[in-house]
C-alpha positions in Angstrom: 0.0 0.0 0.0 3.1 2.1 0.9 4.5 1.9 -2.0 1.0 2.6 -3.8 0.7 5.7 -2.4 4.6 6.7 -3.4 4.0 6.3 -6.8 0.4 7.8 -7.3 2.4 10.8 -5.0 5.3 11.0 -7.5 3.1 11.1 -10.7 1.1 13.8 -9.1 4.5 16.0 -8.7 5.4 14.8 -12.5 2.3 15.8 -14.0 2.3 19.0 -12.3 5.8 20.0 -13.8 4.5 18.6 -16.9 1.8 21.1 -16.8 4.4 23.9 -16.0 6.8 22.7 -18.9 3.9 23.1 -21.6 2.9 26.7 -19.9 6.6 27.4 -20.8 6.5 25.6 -24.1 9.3 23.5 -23.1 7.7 19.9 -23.8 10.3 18.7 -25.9 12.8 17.6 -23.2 10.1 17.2 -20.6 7.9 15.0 -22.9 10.4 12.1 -23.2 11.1 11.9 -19.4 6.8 12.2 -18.6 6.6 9.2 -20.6 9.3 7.1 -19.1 7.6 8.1 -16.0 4.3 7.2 -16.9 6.0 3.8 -17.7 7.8 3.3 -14.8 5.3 3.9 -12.5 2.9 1.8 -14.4 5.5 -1.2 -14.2 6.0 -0.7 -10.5 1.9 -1.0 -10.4 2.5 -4.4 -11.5 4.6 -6.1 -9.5 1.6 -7.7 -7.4 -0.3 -9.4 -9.7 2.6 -11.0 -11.4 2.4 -14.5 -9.8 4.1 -18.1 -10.0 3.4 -21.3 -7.9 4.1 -19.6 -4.8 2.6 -16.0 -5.0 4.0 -12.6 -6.4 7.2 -13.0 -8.5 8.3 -9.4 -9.6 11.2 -10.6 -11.5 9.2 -9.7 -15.1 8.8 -6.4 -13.6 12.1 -6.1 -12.8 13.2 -6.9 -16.1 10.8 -4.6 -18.3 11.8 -2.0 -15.9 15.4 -2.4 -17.1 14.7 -2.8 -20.5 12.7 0.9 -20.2 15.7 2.4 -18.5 18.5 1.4 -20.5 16.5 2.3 -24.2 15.7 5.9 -22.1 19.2 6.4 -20.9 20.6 5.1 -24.8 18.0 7.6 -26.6 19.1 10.6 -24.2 22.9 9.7 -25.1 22.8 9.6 -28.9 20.2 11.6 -29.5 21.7 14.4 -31.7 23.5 11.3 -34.0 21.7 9.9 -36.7 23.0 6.5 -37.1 19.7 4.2 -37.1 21.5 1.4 -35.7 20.6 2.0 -32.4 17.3 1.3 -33.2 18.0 -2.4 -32.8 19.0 -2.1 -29.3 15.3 -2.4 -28.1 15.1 -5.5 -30.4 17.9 -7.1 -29.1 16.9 -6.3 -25.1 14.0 -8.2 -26.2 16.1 -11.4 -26.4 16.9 -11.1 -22.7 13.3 -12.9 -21.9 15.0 -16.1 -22.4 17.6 -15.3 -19.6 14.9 -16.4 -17.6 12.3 -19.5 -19.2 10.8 -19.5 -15.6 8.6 -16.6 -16.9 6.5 -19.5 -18.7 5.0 -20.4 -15.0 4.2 -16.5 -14.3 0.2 -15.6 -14.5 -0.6 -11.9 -15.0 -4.0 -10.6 -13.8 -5.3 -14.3 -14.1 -3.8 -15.4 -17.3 -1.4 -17.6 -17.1 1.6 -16.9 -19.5 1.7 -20.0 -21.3 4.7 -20.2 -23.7 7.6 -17.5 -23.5 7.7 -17.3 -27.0 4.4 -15.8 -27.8 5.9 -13.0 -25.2 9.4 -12.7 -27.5 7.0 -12.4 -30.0 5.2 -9.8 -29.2 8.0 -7.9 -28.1 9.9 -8.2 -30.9 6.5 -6.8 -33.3 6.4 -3.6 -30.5 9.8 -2.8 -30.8 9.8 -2.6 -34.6 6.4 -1.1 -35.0 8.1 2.3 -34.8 10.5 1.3 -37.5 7.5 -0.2 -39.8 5.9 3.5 -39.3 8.3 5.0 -40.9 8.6 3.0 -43.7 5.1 2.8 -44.1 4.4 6.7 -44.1 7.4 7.0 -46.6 6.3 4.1 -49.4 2.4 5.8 -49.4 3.9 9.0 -49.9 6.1 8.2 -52.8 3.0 6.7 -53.8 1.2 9.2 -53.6 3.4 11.9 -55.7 4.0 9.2 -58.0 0.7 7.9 -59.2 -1.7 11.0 -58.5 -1.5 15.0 -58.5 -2.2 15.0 -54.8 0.7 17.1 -53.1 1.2 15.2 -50.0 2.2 17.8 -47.0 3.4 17.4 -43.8 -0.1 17.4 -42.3 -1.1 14.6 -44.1 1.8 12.5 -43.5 0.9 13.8 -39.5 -2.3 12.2 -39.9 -1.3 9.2 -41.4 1.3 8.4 -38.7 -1.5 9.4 -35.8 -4.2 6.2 -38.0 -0.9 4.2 -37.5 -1.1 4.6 -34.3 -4.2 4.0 -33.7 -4.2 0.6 -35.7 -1.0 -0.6 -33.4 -2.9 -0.1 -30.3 -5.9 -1.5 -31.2 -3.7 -4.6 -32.9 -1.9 -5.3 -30.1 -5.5 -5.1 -28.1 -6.5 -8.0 -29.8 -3.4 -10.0 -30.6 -2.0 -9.4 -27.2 -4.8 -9.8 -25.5 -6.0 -13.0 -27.1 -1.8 -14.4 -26.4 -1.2 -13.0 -23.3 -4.3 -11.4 -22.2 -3.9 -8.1 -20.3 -0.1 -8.7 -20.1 -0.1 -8.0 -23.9 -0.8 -4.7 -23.8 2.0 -4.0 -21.2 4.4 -5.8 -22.7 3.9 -3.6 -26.4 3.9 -0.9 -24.6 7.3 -1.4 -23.1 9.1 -2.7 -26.5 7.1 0.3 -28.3 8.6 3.1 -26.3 11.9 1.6 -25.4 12.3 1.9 -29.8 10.0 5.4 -29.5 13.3 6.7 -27.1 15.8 6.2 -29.6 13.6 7.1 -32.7 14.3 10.7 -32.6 15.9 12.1 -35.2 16.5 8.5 -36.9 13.0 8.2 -38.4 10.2 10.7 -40.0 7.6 9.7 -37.4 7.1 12.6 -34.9 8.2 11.9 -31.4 5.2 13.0 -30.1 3.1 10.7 -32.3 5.3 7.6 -30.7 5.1 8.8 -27.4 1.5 9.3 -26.6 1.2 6.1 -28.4 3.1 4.3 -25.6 1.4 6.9 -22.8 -1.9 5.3 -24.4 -1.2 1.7 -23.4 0.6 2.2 -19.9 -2.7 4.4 -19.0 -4.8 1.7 -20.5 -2.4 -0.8 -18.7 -2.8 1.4 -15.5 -6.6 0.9 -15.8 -6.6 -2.5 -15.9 -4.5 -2.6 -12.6 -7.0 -0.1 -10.8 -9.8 -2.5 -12.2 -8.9 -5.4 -10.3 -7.7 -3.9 -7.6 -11.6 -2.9 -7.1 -12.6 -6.4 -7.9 -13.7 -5.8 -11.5 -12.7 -8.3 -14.4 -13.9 -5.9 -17.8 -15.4 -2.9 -18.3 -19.0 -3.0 -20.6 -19.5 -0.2 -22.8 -23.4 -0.7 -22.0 -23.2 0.6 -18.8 -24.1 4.1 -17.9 -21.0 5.0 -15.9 -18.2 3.8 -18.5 -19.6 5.9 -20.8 -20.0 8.3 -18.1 -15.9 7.9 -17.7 -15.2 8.4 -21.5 -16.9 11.5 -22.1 -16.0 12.9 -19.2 -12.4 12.0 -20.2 -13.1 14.6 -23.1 -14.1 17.4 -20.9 -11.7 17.7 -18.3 -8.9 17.2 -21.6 -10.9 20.2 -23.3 -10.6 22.4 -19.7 -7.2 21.6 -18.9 -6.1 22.6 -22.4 -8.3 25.7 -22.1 -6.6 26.5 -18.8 -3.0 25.6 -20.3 -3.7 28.3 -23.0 -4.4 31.4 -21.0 -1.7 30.4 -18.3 0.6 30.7 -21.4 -1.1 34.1 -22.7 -0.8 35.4 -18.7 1.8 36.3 -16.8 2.7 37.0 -13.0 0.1 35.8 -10.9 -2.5 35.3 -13.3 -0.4 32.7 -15.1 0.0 30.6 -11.2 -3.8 30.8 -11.3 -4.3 29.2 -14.5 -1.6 26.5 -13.8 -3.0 25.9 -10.9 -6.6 25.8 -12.5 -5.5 23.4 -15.1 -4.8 20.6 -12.4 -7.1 21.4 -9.8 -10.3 21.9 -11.6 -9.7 18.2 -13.4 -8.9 17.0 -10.2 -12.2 18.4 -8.5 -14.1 16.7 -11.1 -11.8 13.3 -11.1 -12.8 13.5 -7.3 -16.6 14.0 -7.9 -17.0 10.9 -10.7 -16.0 8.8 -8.1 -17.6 10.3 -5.3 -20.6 10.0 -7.6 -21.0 6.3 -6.7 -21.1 6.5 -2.9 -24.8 8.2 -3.9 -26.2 6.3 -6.4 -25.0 3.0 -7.8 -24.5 3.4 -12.0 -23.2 6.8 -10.8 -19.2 7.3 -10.7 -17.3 4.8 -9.5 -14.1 2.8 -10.1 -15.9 1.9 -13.8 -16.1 5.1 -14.2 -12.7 6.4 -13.5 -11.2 3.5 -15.2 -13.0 4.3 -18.4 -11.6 8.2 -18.2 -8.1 7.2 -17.8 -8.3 4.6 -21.1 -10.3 7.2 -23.0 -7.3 10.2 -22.2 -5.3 7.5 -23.1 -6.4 7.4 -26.6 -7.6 11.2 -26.9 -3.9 11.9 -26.0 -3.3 10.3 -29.6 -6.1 12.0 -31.3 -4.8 15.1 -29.4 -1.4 15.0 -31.1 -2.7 14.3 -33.9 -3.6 17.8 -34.5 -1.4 19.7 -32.2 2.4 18.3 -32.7 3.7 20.5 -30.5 2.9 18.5 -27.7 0.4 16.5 -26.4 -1.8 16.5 -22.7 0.8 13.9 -20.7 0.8 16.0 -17.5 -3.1 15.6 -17.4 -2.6 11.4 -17.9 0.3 11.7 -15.4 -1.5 13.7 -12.4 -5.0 11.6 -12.9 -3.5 8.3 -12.8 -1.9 9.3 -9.5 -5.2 10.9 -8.1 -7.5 7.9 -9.4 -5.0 5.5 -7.4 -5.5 7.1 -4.3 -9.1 7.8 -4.3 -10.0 4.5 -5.8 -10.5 2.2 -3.2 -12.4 4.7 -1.3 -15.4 4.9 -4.2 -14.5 0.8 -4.9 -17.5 -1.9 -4.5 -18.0 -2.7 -1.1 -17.0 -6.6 0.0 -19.3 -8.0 2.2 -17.7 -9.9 4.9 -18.9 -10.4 8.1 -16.2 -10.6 10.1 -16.0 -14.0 11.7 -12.6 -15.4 11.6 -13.1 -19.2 11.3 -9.5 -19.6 12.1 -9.5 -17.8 15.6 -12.8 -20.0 16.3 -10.4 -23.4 15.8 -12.8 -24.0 13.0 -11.6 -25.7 9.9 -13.1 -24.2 7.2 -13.9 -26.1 4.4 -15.8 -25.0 1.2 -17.7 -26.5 -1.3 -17.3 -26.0 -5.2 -15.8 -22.2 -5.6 -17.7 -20.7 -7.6 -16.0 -18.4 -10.8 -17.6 -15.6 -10.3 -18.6 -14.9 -14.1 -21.1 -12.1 -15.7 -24.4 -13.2 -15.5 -24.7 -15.8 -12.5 -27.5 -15.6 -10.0 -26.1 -13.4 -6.5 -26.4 -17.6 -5.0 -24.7 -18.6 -7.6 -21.6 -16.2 -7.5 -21.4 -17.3 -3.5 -18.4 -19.8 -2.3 -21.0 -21.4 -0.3 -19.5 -23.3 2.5 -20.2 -27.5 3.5 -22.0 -28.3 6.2 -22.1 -30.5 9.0 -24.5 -32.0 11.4 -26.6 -29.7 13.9 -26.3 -32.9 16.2 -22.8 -31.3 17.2 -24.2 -28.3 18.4 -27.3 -29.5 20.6 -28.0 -26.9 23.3 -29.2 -23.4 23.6 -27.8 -20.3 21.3 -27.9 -16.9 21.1 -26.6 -14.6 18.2 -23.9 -12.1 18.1 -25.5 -9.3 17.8 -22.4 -7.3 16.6 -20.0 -10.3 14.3 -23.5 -11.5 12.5 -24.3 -10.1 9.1 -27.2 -10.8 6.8 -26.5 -9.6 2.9 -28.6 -9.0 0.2 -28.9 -7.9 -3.7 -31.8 -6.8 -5.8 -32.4 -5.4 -8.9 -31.6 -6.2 -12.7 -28.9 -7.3 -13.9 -27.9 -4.0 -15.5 -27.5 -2.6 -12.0 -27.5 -4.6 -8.5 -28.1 -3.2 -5.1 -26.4 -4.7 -2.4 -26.5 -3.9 1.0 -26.3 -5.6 5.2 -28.4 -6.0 8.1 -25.2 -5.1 10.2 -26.9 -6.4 13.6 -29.1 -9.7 13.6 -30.4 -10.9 16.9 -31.8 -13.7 18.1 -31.9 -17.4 19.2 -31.4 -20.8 17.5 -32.4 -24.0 20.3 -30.8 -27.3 18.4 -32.4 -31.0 19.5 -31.1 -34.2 19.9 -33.5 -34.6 17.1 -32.2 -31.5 14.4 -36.1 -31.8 13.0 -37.7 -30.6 16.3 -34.9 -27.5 16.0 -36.4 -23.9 16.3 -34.5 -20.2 15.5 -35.9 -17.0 15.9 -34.4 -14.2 14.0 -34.8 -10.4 14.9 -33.6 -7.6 12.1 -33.8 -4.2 13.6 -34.7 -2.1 10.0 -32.4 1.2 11.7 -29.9 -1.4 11.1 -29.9 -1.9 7.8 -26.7 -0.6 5.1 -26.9 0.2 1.3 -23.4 2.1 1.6 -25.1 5.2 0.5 -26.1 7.0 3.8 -29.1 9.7 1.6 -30.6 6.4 0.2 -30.4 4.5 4.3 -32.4 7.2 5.3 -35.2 7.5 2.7 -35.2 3.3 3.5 -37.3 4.5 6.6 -40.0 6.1 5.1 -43.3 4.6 4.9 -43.3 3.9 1.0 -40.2 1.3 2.1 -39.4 0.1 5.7 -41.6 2.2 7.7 -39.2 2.3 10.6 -41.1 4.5 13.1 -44.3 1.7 13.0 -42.4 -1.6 12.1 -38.9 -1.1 13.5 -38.3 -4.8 13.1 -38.4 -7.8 11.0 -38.8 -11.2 12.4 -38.2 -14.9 10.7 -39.7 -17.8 12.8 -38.8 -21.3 11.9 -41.9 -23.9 11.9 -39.7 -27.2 10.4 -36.4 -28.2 9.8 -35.6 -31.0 7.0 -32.1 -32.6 6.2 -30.9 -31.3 2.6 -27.7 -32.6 1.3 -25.0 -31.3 3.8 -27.3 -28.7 5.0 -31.1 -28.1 6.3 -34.3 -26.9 5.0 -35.8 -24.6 7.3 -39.7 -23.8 6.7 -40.4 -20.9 8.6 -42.4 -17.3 8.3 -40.9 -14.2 7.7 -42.8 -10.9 8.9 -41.8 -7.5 7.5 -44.4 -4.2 7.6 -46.6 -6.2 9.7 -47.3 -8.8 7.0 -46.2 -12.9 7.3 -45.7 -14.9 4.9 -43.9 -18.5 4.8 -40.5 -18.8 3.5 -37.8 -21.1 3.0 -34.0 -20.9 3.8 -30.9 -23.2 3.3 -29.1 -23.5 6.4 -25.5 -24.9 7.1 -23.4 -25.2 10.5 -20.6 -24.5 9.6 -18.7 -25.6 12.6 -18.5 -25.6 16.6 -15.3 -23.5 17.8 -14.5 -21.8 21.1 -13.3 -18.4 21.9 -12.7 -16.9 25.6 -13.3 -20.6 27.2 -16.7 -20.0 25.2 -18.4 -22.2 22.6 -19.1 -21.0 19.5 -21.4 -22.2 16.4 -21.3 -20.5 12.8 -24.3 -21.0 10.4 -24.4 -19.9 6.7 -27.6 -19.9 4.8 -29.1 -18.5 1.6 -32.6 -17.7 0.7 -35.0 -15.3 -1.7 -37.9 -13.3 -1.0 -40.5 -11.2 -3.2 -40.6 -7.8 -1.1 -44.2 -7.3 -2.8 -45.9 -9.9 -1.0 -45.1 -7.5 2.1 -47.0 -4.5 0.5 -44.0 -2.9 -1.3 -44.9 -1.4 -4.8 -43.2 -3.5 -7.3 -40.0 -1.7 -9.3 -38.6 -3.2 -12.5 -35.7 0.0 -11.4 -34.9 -1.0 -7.8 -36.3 -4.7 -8.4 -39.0 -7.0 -6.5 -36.4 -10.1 -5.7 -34.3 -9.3 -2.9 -31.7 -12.2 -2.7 -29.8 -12.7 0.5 -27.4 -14.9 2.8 -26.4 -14.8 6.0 -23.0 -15.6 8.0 -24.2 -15.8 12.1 -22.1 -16.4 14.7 -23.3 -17.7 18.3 -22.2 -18.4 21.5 -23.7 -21.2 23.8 
């Protein structure tokens, strides 16, 4: 986490001296070295969630690292000669991936790197890519001059180079992706800019062309990074927020280039102003898309955020495109360090009760573990627990009011809701006989959690909960039946003053002991339809409310 918060810190700094350096129209120098940053920092990012057998094995890291440094420090050192040989030294720090074959065992953000090869590969197609460019934009232009009366100009051979561009990222997207998954990316990115250093001045492609290429996939790269660390696997371009993220990506490009422009036509204070305009205001509003979710779900968000940073990405290249000058890397450089610190405070709750099986002296065992995928039920997506008999825990119970925890999820599939009863009361008297068992179950409704504090409180009005009349709801159990490893439990369930029967899945998970006292754990699952309580139906907020529960209880 520590070093998390140095690197989002140090890109912060960097972008702001970006921001200066194109106020002063000095980007030239500054450009090359906000790239390598951007790269650097992104390759730090991944040395958690590059894994072998026996966890985190940063030794790829390491080595892309390297690879970045040495191109940078080679490009700085010949960059006013114009032999072209040193464009092969990129290609040929490509062949130090098989130094190290061990790399074929590594998994990057769940896919497992398969065969070292593909990864030369695609190395070796990154690092020439800038080469190709060049030879490309010079055959269509003889082309050009020679078959037609077209005069081709140095604009068009701009915008040429910017659709070559464009193509390499979204080929290595695929062709990456479908090799090495989201290690693909990365690993172009790497080869691309280590040959983008030492280009200047050896081919006709524009430096800034090549280098908001490679800022494009280490932001995109840096995305995919915050996404998991929020417990995303993809971003769908159906959902409101993404596209929330990538036009928002647009605006705050458009304002900091608007503030950039009158800092430069300013001077003296006024000039300080609009610098410091230029990073606060997208800041303020980087700050607000996320806040956004903490109010209403499909509002803001991680999703959200991650979508702006790939969409300034590839505006970055668009932006070049038209202004050669430079290009808007302080913006990507200050925004990825802002979006890594705020992120996990606007990421997806995880619902955990609390209950540390471990501490209890409880063995925990699980059944199948479920994959989590798109589309699965909310009991579905569950690593549901296996049970044991309930004639190991015959006696008297009574919850923990304060460890138990009862979740839940409505709502389509477009948009779930989740939320906790965050104190469960209540008593559970287990038989000899498990059948002749009984369990009360108290919910106070003040208790309940959406994560979203305005929506908790509009819960208690009479259209929902009713809290001031019914501040509680109540299960009663009338039957329980052996099911597989577990119990069904026949009960009634009362909430706004209505009952109706309902059936739950129950498990014991296990008998522990804490403090010299015993200790049971029960999981269950169940559904309800929160219109046979009164509640108007809602295709928006949903009629279904699925839920499980994780209970601790002491004898």
């Amino acid at each position: 986490m520590l070093m998390l918060i140095i690197t989002a810190v140090f890109l912060i700094i960097s972008g702001v001296f970006a921001a200066i350096a194109k106020v002063r129209k000095d980007t030239k120098p500054s450009e090359f070295i906000a790239v390598y940053i951007l790269g650097i920092s992104t390759l730090i990012l991944t040395k958690d969630y590059l894994l072998d057998a026996s966890g985190p094995n940063q030794l790829l890291t390491f080595l892309l690292i390297a690879v970045l440094s040495v191109s940078f420090a080679v490009g700085e050192i010949v960059k006013k000669k114009q032999h072209k040989i040193f464009l092969g030294i990129p290609i040929v720090l490509s062949g130090a991936l098989f130094f190290y074959p061990q790399l074929a065992s590594h998994s990057y953000l769940g896919h497992q790197i398969d065969d070292l090869n593909v990864l030369f590969i695609i190395a070796i197609i990154s690092a020439i890519t800038p080469i190709l460019m060049h030879f490309v934009n010079a055959l269509i232009q003889k082309l050009v001059s020679k078959f037609t009366p077209i005069k081709w100009n140095k604009t068009d051979e701009h915008l040429l180079e910017s659709a070559l561009a464009f193509a390499f990222i979204g080929g290595m997207a695929a062709l990456g992706g479908f090799l090495l998954g989201k290690l693909g990316i990365l690993i172009a990115a790497t080869f691309f800019l280590s040959t983008s250093f030492i280009a200047r001045n050896r081919t006709s492609i524009s430096p800034s062309i090549l280098l908001s290429t490679s800022g494009a996939m280490f932001l995109i790269s840096a995305a995919l990074i915050v996404l998991e660390q929020a417990g995303f696997k993809a971003l769908d371009l159906t959902n409101g927020e993404v596209l929330q993220g990538i036009f928002m990506a647009g605006f705050i490009a458009v304002l900091y280039e608007l503030f950039i422009r009158l800092a430069q036509h300013r001077s003296g204070k006024w000039r300080g102003i609009m610098i410091t305009k230029a990073i606060t205001v997208p800041l303020g509003f980087i700050f607000l898309l996320g806040f956004a979710y903490t109010q209403l779900e499909r509002l803001g968000g991680v999703l959200t955020l991650t979508a702006m940073l790939i969409a300034l990405g590839l505006l970055s290249v668009l932006y070049t495109t038209f202004k050669t000058a430079s290009n808007i890397i302080g913006l990507k450089l200050f925004s990825l360090g802002f979006v890594l610190i705020i992120a996990p405070y606007f990421s997806p709750v995880k619902q955990s009760s609390g209950i540390d099986l471990g501490a209890l002296g409880i063995e925990q065992s699980n059944g199948e573990t479920s994959n989590k995928a798109q589309g699965q039920s909310y009991h579905d997506k569950l690593d549901e627990p296996n049970g044991q008999d309930l004639t190991k825990a015959i006696g008297s119970w009574k919850i923990d009011e304060e460890i138990s925890k009862i979740f839940f999820e409505l709502g389509p599939p477009s948009g779930r809701v989740n939320g906790e009863f965050n104190k469960v009361k209540g008593k559970f008297e287990v038989t000899e006989n498990p059948e002749n068992s009984t369990i009360k179950v108290i919910l106070p409704v003040k208790n309940i959690s959406t994560y979203n504090s305005m929506r908790d409180e509009s819960l208690m009005d009479e259209e929902y909960f009713h809290e001031e009349k019914h501040p509680e709801l109540t299960f009663d159990s009338k039957s329980f039946s052996k099911k597989e490893d577990g119990y069904l439990v026949e009960g009634t369930f009362t909430l706004l003053g209505i009952t109706n029967p309902i059936d739950l899945t129950l498990k014991l998970v296990g008998v522990g002991e804490k403090d010299g006292n015993e200790i049971m754990v029960l999981w269950g699952k169940a559904s309800l339809n929160r219109t046979d309580y009164g509640m108007p139906s809602s295709a928006k907020i949903g009629d279904v409310v699925d839920f499980h529960f994780e209970v601790q209880l002491t004898k």
